[in-house]
C-alpha positions as CSV (number, residue, x, y, z in Angstrom):
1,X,130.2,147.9,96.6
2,X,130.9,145.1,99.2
3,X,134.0,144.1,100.5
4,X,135.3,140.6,99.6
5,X,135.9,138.6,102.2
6,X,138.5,135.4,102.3
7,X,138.3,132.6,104.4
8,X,141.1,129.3,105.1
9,X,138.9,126.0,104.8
10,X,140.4,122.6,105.2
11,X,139.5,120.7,102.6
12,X,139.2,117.5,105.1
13,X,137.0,118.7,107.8
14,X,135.6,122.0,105.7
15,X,137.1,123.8,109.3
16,X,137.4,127.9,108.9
17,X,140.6,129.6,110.2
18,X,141.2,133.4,109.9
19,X,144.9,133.0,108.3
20,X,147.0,130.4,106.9
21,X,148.5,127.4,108.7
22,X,150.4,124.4,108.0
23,X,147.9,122.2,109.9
24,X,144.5,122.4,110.9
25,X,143.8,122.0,114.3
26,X,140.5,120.1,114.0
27,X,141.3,117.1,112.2
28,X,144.9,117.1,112.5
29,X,145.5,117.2,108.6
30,X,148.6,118.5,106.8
31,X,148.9,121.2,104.2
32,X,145.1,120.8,103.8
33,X,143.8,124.2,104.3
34,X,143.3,126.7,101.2
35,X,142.1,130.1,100.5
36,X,138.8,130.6,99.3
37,X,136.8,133.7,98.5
38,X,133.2,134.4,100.8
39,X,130.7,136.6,99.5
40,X,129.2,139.5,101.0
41,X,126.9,138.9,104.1
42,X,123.5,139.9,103.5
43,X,122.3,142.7,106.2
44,X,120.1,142.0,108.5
45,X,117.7,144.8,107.6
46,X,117.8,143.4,104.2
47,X,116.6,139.7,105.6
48,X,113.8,141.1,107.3
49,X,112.8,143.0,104.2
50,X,112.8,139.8,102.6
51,X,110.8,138.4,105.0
52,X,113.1,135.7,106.3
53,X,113.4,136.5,110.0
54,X,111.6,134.7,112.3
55,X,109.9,132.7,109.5
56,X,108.9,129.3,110.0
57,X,106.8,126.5,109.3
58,X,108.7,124.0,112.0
59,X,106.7,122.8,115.0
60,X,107.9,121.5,118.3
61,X,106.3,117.9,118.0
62,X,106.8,114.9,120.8
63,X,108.6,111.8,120.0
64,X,105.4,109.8,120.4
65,X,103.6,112.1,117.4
66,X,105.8,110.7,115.1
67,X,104.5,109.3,111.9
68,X,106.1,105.6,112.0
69,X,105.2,104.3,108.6
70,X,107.4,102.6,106.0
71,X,109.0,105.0,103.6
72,X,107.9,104.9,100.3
73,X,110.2,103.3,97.9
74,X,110.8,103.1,94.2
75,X,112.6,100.8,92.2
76,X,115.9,101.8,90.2
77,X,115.4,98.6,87.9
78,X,118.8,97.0,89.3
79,X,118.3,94.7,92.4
80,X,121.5,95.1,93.0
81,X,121.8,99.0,93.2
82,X,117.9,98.6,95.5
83,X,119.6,96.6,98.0
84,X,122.7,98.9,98.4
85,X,120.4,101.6,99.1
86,X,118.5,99.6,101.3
87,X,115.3,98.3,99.0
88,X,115.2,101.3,96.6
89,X,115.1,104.9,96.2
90,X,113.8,107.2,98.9
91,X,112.0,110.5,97.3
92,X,113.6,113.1,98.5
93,X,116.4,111.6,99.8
94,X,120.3,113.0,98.5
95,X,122.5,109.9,97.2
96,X,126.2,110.9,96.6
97,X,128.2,108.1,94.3
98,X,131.6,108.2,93.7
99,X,134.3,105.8,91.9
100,X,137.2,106.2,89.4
101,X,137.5,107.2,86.5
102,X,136.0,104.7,83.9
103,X,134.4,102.9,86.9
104,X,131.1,103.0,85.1
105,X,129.7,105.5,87.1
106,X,127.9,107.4,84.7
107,X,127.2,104.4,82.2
108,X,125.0,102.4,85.4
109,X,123.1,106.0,86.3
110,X,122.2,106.6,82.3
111,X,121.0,102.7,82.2
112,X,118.7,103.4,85.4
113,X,117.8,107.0,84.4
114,X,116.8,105.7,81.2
115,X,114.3,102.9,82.8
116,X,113.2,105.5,85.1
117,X,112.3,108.1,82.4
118,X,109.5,105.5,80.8
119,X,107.6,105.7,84.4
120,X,107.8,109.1,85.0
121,X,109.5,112.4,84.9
122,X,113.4,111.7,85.2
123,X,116.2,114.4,84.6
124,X,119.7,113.6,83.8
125,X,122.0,116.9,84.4
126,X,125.7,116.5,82.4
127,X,128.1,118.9,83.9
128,X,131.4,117.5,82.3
129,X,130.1,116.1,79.0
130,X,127.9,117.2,76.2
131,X,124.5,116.2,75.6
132,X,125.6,114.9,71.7
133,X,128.5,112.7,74.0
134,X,125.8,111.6,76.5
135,X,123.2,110.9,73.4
136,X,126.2,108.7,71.8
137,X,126.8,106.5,74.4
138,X,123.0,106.1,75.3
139,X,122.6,105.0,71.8
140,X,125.8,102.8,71.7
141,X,124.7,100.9,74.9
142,X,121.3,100.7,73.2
143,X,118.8,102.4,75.6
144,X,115.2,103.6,75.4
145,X,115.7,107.9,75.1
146,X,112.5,108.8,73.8
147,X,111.4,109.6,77.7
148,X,114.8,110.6,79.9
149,X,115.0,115.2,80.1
150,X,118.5,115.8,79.6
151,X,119.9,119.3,80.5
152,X,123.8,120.6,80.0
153,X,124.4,123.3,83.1
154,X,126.7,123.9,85.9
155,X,124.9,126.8,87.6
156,X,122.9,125.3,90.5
157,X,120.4,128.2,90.7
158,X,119.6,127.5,86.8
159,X,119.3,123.9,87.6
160,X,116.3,123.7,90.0
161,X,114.7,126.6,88.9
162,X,114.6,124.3,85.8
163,X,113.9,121.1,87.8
164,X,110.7,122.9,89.1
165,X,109.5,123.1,86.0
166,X,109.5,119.9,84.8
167,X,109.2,118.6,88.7
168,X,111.4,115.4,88.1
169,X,110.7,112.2,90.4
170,X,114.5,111.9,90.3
171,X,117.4,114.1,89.5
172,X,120.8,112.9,88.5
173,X,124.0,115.7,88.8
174,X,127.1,114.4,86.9
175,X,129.2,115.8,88.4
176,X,129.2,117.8,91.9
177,X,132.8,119.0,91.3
178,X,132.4,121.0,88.8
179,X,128.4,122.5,90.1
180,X,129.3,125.7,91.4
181,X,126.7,128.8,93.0
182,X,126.5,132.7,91.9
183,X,127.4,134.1,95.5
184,X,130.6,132.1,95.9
185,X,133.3,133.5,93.9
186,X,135.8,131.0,94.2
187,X,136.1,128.3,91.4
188,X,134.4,125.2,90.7
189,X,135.6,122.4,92.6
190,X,137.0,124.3,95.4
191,X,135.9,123.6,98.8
192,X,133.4,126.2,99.2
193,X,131.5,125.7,96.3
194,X,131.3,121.9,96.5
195,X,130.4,122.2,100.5
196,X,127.9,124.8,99.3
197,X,126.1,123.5,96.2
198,X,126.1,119.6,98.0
199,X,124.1,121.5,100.6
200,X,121.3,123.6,98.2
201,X,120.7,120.0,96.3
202,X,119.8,118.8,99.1
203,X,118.0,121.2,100.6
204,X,116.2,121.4,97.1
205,X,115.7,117.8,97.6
206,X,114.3,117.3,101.1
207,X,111.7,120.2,100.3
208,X,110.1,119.0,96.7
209,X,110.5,115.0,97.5
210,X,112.8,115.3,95.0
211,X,115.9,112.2,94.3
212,X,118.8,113.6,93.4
213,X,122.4,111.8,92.4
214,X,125.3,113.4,92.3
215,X,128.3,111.9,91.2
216,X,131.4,112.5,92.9
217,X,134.8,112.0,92.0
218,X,137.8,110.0,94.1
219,X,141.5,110.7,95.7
220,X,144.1,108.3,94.8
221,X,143.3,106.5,97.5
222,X,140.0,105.7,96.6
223,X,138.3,108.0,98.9
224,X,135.5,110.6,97.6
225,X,137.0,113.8,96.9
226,X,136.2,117.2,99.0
227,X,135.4,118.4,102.1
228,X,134.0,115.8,105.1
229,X,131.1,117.9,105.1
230,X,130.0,116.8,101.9
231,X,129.4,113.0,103.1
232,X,127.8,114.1,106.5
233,X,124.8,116.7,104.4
234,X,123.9,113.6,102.4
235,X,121.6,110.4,103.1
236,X,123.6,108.2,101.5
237,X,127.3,107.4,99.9
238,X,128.2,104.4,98.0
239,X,131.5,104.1,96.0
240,X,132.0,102.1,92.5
241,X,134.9,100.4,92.7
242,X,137.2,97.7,90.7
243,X,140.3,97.2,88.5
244,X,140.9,98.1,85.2
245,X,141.9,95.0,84.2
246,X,138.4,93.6,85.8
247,X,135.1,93.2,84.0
248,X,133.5,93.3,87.4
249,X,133.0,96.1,89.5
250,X,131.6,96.5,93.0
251,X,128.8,98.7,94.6
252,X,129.5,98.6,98.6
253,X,127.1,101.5,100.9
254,X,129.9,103.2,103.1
255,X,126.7,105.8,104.4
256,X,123.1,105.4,104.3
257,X,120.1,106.5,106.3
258,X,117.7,104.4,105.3
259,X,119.5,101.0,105.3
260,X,122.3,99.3,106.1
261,X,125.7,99.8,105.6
262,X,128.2,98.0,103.7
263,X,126.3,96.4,101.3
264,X,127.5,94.7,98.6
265,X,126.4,94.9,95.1
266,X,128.1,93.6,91.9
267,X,127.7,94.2,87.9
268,X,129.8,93.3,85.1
269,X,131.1,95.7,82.8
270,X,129.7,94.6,79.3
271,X,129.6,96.3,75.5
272,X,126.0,96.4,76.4
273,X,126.4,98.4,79.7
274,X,126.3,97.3,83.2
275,X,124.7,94.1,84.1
276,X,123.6,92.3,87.1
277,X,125.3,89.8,88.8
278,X,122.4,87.6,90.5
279,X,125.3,85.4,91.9
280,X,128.4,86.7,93.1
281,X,130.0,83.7,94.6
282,X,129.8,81.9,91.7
283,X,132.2,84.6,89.7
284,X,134.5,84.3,92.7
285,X,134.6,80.9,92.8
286,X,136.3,80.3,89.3
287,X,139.0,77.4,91.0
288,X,141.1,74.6,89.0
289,X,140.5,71.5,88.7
290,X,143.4,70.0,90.9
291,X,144.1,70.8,94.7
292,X,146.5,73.2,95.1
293,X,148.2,74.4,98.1
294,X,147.5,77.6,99.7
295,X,144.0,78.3,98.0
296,X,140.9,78.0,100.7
297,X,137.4,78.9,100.4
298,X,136.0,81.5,102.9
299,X,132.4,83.1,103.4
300,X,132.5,86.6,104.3
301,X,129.2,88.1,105.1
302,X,128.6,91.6,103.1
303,X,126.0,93.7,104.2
304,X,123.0,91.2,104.1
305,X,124.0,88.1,102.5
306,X,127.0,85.4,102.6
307,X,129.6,86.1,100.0
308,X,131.9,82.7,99.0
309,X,135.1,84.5,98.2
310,X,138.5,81.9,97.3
311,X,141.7,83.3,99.4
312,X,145.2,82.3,98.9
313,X,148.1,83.1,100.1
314,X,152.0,81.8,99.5
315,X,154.9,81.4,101.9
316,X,158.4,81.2,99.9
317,X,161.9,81.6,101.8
318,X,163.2,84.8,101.7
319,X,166.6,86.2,101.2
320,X,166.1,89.3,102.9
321,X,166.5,90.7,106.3
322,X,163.4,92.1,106.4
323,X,161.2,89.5,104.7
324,X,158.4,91.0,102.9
325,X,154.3,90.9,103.6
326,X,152.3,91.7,100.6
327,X,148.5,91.4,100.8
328,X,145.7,92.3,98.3
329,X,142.4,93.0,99.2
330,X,142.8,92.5,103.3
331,X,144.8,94.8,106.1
332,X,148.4,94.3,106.3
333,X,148.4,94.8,110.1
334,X,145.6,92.1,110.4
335,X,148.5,89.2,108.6
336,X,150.9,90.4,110.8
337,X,148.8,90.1,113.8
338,X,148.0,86.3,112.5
339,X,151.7,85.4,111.8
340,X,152.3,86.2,115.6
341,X,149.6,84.5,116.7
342,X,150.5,81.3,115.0
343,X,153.7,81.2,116.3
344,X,153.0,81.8,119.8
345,X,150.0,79.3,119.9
346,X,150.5,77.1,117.1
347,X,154.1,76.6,116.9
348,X,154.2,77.8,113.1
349,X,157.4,79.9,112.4
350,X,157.5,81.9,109.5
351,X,159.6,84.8,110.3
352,X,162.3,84.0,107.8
353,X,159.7,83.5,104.8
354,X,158.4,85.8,102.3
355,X,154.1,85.7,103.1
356,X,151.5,86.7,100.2
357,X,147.7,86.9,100.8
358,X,145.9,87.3,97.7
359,X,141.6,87.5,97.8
360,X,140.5,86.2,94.5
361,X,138.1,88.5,92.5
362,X,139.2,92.0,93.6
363,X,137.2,91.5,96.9
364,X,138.4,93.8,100.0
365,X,138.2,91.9,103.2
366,X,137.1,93.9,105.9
367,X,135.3,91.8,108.4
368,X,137.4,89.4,110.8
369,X,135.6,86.2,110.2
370,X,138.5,85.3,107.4
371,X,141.3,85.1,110.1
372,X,141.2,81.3,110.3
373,X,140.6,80.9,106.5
374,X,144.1,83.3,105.8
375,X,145.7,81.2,108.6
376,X,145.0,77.8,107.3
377,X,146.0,78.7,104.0
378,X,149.2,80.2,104.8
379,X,150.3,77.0,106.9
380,X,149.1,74.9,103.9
381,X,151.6,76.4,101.6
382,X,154.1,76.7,104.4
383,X,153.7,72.6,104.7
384,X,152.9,72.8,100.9
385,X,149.4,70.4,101.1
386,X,146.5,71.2,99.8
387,X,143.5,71.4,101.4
388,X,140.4,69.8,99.9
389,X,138.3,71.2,97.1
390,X,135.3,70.5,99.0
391,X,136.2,72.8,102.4
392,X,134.9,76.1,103.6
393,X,136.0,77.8,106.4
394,X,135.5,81.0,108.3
395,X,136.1,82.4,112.0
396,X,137.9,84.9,114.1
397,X,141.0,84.5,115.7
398,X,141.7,85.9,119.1
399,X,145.7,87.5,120.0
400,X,145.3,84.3,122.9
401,X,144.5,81.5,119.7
402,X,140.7,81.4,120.8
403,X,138.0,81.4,117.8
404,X,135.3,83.1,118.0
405,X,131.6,82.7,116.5
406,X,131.2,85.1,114.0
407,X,127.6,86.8,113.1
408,X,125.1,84.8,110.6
409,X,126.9,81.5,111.3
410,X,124.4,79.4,109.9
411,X,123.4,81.6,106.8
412,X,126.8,80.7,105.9
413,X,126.5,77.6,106.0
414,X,123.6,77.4,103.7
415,X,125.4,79.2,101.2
416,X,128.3,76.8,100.8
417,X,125.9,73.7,101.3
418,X,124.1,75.2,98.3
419,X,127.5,75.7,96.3
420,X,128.3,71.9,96.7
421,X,131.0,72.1,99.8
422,X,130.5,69.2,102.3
423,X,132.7,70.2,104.9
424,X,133.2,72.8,106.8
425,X,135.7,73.8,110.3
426,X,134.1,76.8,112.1
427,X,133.7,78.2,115.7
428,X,132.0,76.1,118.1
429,X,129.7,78.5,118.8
430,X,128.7,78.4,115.1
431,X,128.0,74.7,114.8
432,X,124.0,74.8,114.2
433,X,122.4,72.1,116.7
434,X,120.6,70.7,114.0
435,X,123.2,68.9,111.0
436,X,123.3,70.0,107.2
437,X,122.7,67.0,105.3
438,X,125.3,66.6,103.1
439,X,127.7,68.6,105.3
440,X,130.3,67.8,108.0
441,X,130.9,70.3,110.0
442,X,133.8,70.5,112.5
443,X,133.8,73.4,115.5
444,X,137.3,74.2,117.0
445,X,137.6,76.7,119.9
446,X,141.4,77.5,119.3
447,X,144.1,77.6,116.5
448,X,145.6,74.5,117.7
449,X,142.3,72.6,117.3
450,X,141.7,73.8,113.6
451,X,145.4,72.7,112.3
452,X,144.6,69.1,114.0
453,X,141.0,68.9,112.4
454,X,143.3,69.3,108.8
């Protein structure tokens, strides 16, 4: 009988250590590494009897040789889940999509496997519900099932042995933390068998041009659960992501091979399942009727279109020592970095007031072209007046008070023409050389220049 061997994995980096220890040395990481069980090595007398040494189908090829045509593509029946992926589905390729719990996660893959199923073979593999609990909510949301293969196993052997059978154009795993292997001993959801069954589906996928979906779940703070391995094995990793008290969620590409990242998709969360949202700037722009101060329009740019998103932020006296900074849905650091900027080049003190940046909609502001939408909000509720109704504004602010252009300058400025703004202060090196009718568009080149043009 063979030994059993153990191992210490980090479960950030997936790095191996021969004992325990309160840090791992690769990432830096605390009280991340765990004991997991190996199994036994196979002999190499007993691979060779098998007939796996030294065999190969790989050639050495020259760059030039390459095949350069488009990759074949298939629709998933949402627009919006095709252009986070890039245009569609890859055959073949390994999508990993994670969220929390109630995201909708499972409802938007049973909506899209059950389109699929009626043009061709489509599998949907439950790991953490029962078929009868899948079948309910299939029927509640009122979805074709007369086509879609549904198959209740956690074994991933069992699985594509199975899979061959029916040879699926796409495969669906719900979910990878609880798939585990035969030869790994340790139990599901630990490191080892996550890191390794992550790596047979798509190894399994690559060599029968076979889609597979797995579903993975999320930390607290939002960020996919498991070893770092597991994103770096896959093509491509999107996250689900919005409030509970939100009808609309988000579908943004943090990975992916085959298009690009950070794209944006959105759905609302209906009785009827998840549906599209053909115009996200139009659920973002939901604003009163009467100017207020503090509330600004801003176009961030997500993936590859504009997004019109409504920022506002709130500067009250404060009675503390330490006045507080609060923002939702944009860095800290970045507001903090503004408020010094604005006092050292725009003479706009605000170190004894409480500061609030709220981005309407549940949108998380990652790109700097809202610095001078943020900053001319916060000084109109420090001056409390309101800035028009009709105003859009976007740019990056330097630490010397310079703005700077921003990518895709004038594709925003379509998009807010076409929502009815008709005015508009950006960078200088964003003002298009030939005028938007209906527009006036104002280009400043520092801080200074902006609060004048208000």
């Amino acid at each position: 009988m063979a030994k059993t061997k153990t191992a210490y994995v980090c479960s950030d980096c997936g790095a191996d250590f021969v004992r325990w220890q309160g840090q791992c040395t690769e990432c830096g990481a605390w009280n991340t590494i765990s004991e997991v069980r190996l199994a036994a090595a196979t002999s190499k007398s007993a691979m060779r009897a098998g007939g796996y040494a030294g065999a190969t189908n790989a050639q050495i090829i020259r760059l030039d040789q390459v095949d350069l045509q488009e990759l074949p593509r298939f629709s998933s029946g949402f627009s919006e889940f095709d252009r986070v992926l890039g245009g569609g589905i890859v055959p073949g390729s390994a999508i990993l999509i994670g969220g929390h719990p109630g995201a909708g996660k499972s409802t938007l893959l049973l909506q899209i496997m059950c389109l699929l199923a009626s043009q061709g073979p489509a599998l949907y593999v439950t790991g953490e519900e029962s078929l009868q609990q899948v079948a309910m909510r299939a029927h509640r949301l009122g979805l074709p099932t007369q086509q879609l293969m549904m198959l209740a196993e956690t074994q991933v052997e069992t699985i594509c042995d199975l899979a061959l059978q029916v040879k699926p154009r796409i495969m669906v795993i719900d979910s990878i933390q609880v798939m585990q292997m035969s030869d790994i001993q340790s139990a599901p959801g630990s490191v080892s068998q996550v890191r390794e069954s992550a790596a047979y589906l798509t190894k399994f996928a690559k060599q029968h041009g076979i889609a597979v979906v797995m579903v993975g779940h999320v930390t607290k703070d939002g960020s996919l659960a498991g070893p770092k391995v597991l994103e770096h094995c896959i093509d491509c990793s999107v996250l689900l992501d919005g409030d509970s008290d939100s009808r609309y969620r988000t579908l943004r590409g943090h990975k992916n091979r085959f298009g690009a990242v950070n794209e944006l998709g959105v759905f609302a969360m209906t009785g009827q399942g998840m549906k599209e949202v053909k115009n996200p700037s139009a659920i973002f722009l939901n604003r009163g009727k009467e100017e207020a101060p503090g509330s600004l329009v801003m176009v961030l740019w997500e993936g590859t279109r504009p997004l019109l998103v409504e920022i506002q932020g709130l500067v009250d006296y404060s009675p503390l020592n330490n006045p507080r900074r609060v923002t939702v849905g944009m860095e800290q650091n970045r507001l903090s970095m503004l408020l010094a900027v604005m006092h050292r080049h725009a003479g706009v003190q605000m170190a004894d007031q409480d500061v609030f940046v709220n981005v309407v909609g549940g949108v998380r502001v990652a790109e700097t072209g809202a610095d001078l939408a943020t900053s001319l909000a916060l000084v109109s509720s420090f001056r409390n007046k309101p800035l028009p109704m009709d105003l859009v504004v976007f740019g990056e602010i330097g630490l010397s008070g310079e703005i700077r252009p921003v990518p895709s300058g004038q594709e925003r400025l379509r998009e807010a023409a076409k929502h009815g703004f008709r005015r508009a202060i950006v960078p200088l090196a964003n003002v298009p050389k030939e005028p938007l009718e209906g527009m006036t568009i104002i280009g400043v080149t520092k801080l200074s220049e902006a609060l004048e043009a208000l």
